[in-house]
C-alpha positions, 0 to 999 in steps of 0.5 A, spaced: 851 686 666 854 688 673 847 691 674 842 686 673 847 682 678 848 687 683 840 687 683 840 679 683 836 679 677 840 672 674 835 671 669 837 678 666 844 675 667 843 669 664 839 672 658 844 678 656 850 673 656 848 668 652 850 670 645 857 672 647 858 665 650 861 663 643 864 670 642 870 670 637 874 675 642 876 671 648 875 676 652 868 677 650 867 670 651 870 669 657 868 674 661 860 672 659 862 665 660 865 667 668 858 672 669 853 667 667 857 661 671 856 666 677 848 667 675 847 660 674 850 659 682 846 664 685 840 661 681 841 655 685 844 652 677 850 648 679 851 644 674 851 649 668 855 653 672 860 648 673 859 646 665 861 653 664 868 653 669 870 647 664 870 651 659 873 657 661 878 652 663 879 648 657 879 654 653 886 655 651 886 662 648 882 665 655 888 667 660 892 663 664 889 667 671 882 667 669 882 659 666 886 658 674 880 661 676 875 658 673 878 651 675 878 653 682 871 655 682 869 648 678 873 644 683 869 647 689 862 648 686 862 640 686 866 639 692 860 643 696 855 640 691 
């Protein structure tokens, strides 16, 4: 994944997280939700990456840090929107 990143191909980012978005293993599924959030900012996509921040940070299983994380990153993803 961190590939297609590095090579600003966001659409490949997107497409290969996708089936993880609902994954069983909170890792997993966290960090697919946090990689296509970032894709979907850079893919001028704000509103599905806010979408995805609220559920990082709804997910009661995700670790505290990273639901932390994903609230700070929705909070200025509207405030600069």
């Amino acid at each position: 994944m961190l590939d297609y990143a590095q090579a600003e191909d966001f659409a490949s980012v997107k497409d290969r997280t996708q089936p993880l978005l609902d994954n069983e293993t909170v890792g997993v599924r966290t960090a697919a939700r946090l990689l296509q959030a970032a894709a979907s900012l850079e893919s001028s996509e704000p509103d599905r990456a806010i979408e995805l921040y609220a559920q990082v940070a709804a997910d009661e299983e995700a670790p505290q840090c990273l639901r932390d994380l994903a609230t700070l990153r929705e909070v200025t993803t509207n405030f600069y929107d």
